[in-house]
C-alpha positions in Angstrom: 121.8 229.5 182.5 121.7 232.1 179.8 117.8 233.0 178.4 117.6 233.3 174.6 115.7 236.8 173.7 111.9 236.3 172.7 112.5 238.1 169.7 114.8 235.2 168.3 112.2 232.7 169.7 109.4 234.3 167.8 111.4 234.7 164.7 112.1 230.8 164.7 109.0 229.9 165.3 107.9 232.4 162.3 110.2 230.6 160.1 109.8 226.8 160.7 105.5 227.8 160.5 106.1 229.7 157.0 108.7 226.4 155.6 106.0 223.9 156.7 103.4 225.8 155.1 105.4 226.1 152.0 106.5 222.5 152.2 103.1 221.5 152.6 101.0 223.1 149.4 104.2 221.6 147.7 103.2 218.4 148.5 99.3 218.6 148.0 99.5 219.9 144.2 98.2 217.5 142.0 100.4 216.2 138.4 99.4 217.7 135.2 97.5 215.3 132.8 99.4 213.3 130.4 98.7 213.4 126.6 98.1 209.8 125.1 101.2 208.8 123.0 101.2 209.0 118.9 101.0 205.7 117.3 102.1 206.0 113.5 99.2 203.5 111.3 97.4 203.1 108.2 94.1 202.8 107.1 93.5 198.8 105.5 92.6 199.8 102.2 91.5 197.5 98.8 93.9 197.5 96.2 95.7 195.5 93.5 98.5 193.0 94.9 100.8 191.2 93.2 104.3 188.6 94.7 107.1 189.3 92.8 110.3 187.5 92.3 113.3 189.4 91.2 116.3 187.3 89.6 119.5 188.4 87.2 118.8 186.9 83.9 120.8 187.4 80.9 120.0 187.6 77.5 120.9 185.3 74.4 120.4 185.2 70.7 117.1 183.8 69.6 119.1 181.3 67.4 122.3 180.8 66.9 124.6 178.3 64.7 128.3 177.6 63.2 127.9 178.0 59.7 130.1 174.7 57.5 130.4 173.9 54.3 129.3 170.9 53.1 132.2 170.0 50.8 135.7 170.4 51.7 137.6 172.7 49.5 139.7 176.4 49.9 138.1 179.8 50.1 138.0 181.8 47.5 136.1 184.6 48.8 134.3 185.6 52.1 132.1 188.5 51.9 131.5 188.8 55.5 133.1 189.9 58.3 132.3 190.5 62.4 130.0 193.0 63.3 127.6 193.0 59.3 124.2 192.2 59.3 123.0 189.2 56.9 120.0 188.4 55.3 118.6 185.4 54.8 120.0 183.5 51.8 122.6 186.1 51.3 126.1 184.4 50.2 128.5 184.2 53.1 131.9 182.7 51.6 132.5 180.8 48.1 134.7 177.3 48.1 137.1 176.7 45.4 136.6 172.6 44.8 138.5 171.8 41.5 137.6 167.8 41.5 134.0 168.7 42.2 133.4 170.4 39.0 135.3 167.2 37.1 133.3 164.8 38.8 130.1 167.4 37.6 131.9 167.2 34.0 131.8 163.2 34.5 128.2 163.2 35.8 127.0 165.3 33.0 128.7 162.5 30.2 127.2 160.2 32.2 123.8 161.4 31.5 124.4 162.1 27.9 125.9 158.6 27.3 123.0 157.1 29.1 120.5 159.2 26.7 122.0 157.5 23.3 121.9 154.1 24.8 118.3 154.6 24.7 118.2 156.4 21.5 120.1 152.8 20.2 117.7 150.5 22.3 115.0 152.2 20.8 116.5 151.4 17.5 116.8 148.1 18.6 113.3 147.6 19.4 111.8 149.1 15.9 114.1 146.4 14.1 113.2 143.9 16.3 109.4 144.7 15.7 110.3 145.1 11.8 112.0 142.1 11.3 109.1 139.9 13.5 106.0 141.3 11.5 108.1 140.3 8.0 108.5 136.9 9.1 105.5 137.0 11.4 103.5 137.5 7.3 105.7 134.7 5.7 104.7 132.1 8.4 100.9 133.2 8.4 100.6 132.9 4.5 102.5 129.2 4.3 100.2 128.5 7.3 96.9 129.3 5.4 98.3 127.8 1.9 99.0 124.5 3.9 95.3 124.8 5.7 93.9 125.1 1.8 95.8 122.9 0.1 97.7 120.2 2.5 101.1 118.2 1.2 101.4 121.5 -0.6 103.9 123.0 1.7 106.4 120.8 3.8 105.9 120.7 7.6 109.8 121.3 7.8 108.9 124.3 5.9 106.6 125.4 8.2 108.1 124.4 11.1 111.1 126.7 10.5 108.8 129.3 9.4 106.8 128.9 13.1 110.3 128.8 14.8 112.0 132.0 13.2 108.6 134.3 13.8 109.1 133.1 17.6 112.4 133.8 17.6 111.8 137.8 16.2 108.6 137.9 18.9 111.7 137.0 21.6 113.9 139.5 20.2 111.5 142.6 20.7 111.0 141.6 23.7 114.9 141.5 24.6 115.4 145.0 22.9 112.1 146.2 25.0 113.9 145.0 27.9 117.3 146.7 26.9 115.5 149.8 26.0 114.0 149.7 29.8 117.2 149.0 31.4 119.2 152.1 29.5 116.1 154.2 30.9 116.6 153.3 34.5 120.7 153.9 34.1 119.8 157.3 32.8 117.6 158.3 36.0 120.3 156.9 37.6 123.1 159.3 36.1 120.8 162.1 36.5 120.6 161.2 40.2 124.5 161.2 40.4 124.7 164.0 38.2 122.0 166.1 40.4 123.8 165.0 44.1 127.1 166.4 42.5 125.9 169.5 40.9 124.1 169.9 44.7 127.3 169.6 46.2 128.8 171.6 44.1 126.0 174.1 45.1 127.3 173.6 48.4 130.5 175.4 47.7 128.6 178.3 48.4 127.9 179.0 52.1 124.6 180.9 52.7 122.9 182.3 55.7 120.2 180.2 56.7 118.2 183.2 58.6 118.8 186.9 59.3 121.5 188.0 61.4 124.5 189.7 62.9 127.8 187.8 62.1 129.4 187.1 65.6 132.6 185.2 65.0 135.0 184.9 62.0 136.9 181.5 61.7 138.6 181.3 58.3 140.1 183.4 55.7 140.8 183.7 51.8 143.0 180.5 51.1 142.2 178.9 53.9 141.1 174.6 53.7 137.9 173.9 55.4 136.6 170.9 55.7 133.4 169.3 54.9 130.7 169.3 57.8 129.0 166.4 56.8 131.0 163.9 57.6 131.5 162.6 61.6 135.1 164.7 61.8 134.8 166.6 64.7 137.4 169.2 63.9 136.2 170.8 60.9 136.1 174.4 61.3 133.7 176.5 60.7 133.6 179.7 58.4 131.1 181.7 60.5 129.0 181.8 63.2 125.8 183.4 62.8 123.3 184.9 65.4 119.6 186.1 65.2 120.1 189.1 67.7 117.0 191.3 66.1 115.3 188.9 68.6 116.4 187.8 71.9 115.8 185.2 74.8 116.2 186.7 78.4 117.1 183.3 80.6 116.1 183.4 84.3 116.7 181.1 86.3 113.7 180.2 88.8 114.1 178.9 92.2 112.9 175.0 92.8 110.3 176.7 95.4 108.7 179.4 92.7 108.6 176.7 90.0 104.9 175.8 90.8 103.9 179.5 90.0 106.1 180.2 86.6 103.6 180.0 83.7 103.5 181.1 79.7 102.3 184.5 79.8 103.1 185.5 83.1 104.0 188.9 83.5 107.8 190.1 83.8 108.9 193.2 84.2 112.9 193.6 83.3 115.4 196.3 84.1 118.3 197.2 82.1 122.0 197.0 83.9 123.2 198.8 80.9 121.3 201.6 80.8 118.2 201.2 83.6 115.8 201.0 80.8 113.0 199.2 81.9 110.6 196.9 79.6 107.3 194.7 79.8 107.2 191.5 79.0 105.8 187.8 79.3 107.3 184.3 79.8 107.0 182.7 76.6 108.6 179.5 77.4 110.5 177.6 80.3 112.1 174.2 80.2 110.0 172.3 83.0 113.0 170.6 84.5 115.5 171.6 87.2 119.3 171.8 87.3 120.3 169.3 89.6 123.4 171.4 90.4 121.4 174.9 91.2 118.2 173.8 92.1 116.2 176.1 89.5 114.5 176.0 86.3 114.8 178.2 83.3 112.4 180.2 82.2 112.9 182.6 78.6 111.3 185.9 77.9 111.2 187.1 74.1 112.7 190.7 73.8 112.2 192.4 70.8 115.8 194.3 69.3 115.3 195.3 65.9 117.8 198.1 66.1 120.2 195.7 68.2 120.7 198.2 70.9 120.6 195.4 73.0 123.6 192.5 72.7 124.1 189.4 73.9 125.8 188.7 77.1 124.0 191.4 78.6 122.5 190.8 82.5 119.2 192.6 83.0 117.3 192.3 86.7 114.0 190.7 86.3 111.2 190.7 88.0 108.4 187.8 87.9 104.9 188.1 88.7 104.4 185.1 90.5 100.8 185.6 92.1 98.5 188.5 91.1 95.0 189.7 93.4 92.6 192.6 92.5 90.4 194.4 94.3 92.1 192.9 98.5 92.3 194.2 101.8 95.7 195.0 101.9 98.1 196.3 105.1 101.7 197.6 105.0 104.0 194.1 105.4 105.2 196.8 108.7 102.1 196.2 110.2 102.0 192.5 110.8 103.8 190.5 113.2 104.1 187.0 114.5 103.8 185.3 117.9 104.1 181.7 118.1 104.0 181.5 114.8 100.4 182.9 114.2 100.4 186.6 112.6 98.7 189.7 114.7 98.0 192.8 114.0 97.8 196.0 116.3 94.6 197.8 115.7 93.5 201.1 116.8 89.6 201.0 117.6 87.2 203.9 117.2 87.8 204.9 120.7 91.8 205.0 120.0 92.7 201.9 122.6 95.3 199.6 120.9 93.5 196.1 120.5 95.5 192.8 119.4 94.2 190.9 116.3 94.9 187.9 114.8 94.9 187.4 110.9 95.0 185.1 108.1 97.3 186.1 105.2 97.6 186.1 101.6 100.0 186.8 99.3 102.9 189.6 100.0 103.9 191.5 97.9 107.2 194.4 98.1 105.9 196.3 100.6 101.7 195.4 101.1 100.3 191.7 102.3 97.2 191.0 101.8 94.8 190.5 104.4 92.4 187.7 103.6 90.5 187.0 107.9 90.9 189.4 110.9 90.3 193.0 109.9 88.0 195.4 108.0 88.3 197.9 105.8 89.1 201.2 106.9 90.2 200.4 110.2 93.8 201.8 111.7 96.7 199.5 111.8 99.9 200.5 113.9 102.7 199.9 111.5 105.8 200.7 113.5 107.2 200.7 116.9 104.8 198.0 118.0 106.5 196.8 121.2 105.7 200.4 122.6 102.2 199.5 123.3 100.2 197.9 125.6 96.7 196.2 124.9 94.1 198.6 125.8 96.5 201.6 125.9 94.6 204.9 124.5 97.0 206.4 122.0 96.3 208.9 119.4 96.6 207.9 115.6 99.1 209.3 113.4 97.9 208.5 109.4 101.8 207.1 108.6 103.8 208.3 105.4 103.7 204.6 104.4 102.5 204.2 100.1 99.3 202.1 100.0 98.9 199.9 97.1 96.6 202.0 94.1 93.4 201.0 92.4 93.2 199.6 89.7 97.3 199.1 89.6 100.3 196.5 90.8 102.7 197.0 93.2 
């Protein structure tokens, strides 16, 4: 049996000592600390808050018609073409109606026939009175001769005398009579004679307001017909719109409706151009379309130099529900479990503590917090699920916009 040499055994030995050794004050040395973890939150602060609903609307003319004439007859001139402004009462298009300016002719005879029949009842009535006061004196002096002296004048006499001054009392009353009938025909010719002279008035189509001339239907020489009567296919000359002022429609959800009231701030943004202007619900219509489930709701806007036209879509945005001065949180910050909303908070000695809220309204990016935290005190606003109840993190004031005094988000 072969011996190993001491010097190997001692060099061994040397080696598994110094590995152990080694090994060992591995084993014994204690982990570094660990830093907490950053939690990104915001301070609850008090601000202005406001709910929002944003819809397309588009906008209209403030009011607009189909201008007809109200006799039928041909153009003879139209002054007005797509595109030209109008003021009110200006002359849009002139009728040529030949048989309206007889039947004015006619009217106009009418009238003066109707005056002389007057001038000739009157007449009538000054003979009649005449002729009754001559015999009226003749039968009043036989009377009194008769009363002096009796048997001196017949009672035939008399009688006929009685009888004719009775008979020239009747006749002014019959010319009387005639003269009042020929003054009721004349204020009836001069009502005929003033409906045809206002028809013929109506061969001249005006503008009933101010406003831009959207559509052109007839030309020189061509027939239109009267608008008065129940035809539904007269044409009209022109249609007429009052674009210095227009209505922006929105439609309103069934679900917003309760909140929509005159006065209500809107603020609108131009697809045109990404203008953007204030403004307020002046109107709605308080009933829903069946078929869309929303109500209407109009906003006046203001386009005197009709830079703005109709047909136009614009993005609206409707301030439903307004608060001032409430604890308000980034709408990052609150979550739900079971239906009820929480909030992480970070406490004052950094440990991550669960709170339950009670909200109000919510508006783009802030809701307000009405029951469950203070002001001033951290929120964690993102990456929630990363922490544990109790866990000691350290807060990192987040990039997130808080709502500002005194203003509206």
């Amino acid at each position: 049996m072969s011996m190993r040499s001491p010097t190997v055994v001692i060099g061994a030995t040397f080696f598994v000592a110094l590995s152990c050794l080694v090994f060992t004050g591995c084993k014994k040395r204690q982990p570094a600390s660990v830093a907490p973890v950053t939690a990104s939150v915001a301070q609850v602060t008090r601000g202005d808050l406001s709910n929002t609903l944003t819809v397309a609307g588009e906008f209209q003319p403030y009011q607009e018609v189909d201008l007809h004439a109200k006799v039928s007859g041909y153009i003879r001139r139209i002054n007005v073409d797509i595109g030209d402004r109008v003021k009110s009462g200006q002359v849009i298009a002139t009728l040529e109606v030949p048989e309206l300016n007889a039947q004015v002719a006619g009217s106009e005879a009418e009238v003066r026939h109707s005056q002389s029949e007057i001038a000739r009842a009157r007449s009538g009535v000054g003979l009649a009175e005449a002729g009754h006061a001559a015999l009226h004196a003749a039968y009043t002096r036989l009377a009194a001769a008769a009363k002096v002296r009796p048997g001196l004048v017949a009672q035939q006499e008399l009688d006929d005398y009685q009888a004719k001054d009775l008979d020239a009392e009747a006749k002014i009353n019959a010319a009387k009579a005639a003269l009042a009938a020929a003054q009721e025909q004349l204020g009836v010719s001069n009502a005929d004679h003033q409906r045809i002279t206002a028809l013929r008035g109506y061969s001249v189509v005006t503008a009933p307001f101010a406003g831009v001339i959207t559509m052109r239907y007839a030309d020189v020489g061509s027939l239109i017909q009267s608008g008065t009567t129940s035809n539904t296919q007269s044409m009209p000359v022109v249609k007429l719109a009052q674009s210095d002022l227009l209505r922006l429609r929105m439609p309103v959800p069934e679900e917003d409706v309760p909140y929509i009231k005159v006065g209500g701030d809107v603020e609108i943004k131009l697809q045109a151009n990404g203008k953007h202007i204030s403004g307020k619900i002046i109107r709605f219509t308080r009933e829903l379309t069946t078929a869309t489930r929303t109500m209407l709701a109009e906003v006046d806007v203001p386009n005197a130099d009709l830079a703005l036209s109709t047909g136009m879509t614009a993005e609206a945005a409707i301030v439903l529900q307004k608060q001032i001065d409430v604890l308000t949180v980034p709408a990052g910050a609150v979550l739900k479990e079971n239906g009820q909303p929480y909030v992480l908070i970070v406490d004052a000695a950094n440990k991550v503590q669960k709170v339950p809220v009670e909200l109000g309204i919510q508006g783009p990016d802030q809701v307000e917090i009405t029951k469950g935290v203070a002001e001033q005190q951290f929120v964690i606003v993102s990456g929630q699920s990363n922490y544990q109840v109790g866990q000691i993190v350290q807060p990192k004031i987040s990039t997130i916009s808080m709502p500002k005094q005194g203003g509206d988000q």
